[in-house]
C-alpha positions in Angstrom: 0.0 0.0 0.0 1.5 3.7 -1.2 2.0 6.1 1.2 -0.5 7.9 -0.7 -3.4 5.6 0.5 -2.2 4.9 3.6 -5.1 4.8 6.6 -3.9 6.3 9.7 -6.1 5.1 13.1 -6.0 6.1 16.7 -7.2 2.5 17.8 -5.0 1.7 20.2 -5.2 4.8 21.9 -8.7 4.7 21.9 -8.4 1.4 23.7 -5.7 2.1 26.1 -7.4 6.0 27.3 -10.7 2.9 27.9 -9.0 0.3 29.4 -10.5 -2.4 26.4 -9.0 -5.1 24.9 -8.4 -6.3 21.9 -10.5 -8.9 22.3 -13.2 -6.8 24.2 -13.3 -5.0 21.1 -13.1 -7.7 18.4 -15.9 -9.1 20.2 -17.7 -6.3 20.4 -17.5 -5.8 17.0 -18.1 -9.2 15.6 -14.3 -9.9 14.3 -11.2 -11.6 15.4 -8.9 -10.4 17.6 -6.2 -10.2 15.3 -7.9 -8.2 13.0 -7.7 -5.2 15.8 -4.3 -6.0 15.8 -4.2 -5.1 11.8 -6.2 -2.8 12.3 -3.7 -1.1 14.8 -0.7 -1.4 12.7 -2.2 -0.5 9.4 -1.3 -3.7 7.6 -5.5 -3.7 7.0 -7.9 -1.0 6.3 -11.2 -1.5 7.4 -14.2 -1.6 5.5 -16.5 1.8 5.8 -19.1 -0.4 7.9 -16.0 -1.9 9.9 -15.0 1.8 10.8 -17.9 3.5 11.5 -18.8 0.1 13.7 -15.3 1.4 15.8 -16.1 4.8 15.9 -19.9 4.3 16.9 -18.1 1.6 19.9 -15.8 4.3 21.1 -18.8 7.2 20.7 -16.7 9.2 18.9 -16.9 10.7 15.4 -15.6 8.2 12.7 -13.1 11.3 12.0 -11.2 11.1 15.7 -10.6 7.4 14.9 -9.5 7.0 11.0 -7.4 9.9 8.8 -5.7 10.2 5.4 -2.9 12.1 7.3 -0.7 11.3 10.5 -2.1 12.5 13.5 -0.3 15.0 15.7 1.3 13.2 18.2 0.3 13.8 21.4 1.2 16.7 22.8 1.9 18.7 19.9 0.1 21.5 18.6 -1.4 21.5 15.3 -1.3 24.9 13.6 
């Protein structure tokens, strides 16, 4: 996958700042645990069902979970 279509996620941050599993979410969600793991990494982008499914589990817009762009790390500031 090109750098150009690369999916960025904030899964595993998402998880950690919950205290949830990956199997609490693959569960959740109806899929495998290692798929979170994937999921995490970037080595598998999710189908638009798959994501909004995440962002609907965390309560979160779909837009705080995936990006087209890096995120800022934390604590940076975005200009």
């Amino acid at each position: 996958m090109g750098a150009e279509r690369e999916l960025h996620n904030r899964i595993a941050l998402l998880r950690a700042e919950r205290h949830v599993t990956r199997r609490q979410l693959a569960d959740a969600l109806g899929v495998h645990y290692q798929t979170v793991g994937y999921l995490e990494r970037g080595e598998y982008s999710p189908s638009l069902y798959l994501a909004l499914r995440i962002a609907e589990y965390f309560e979160v817009p779909v837009e705080v979970v995936f990006s087209t762009t890096p995120f800022p790390r934390i604590g940076e500031r975005s200009a």
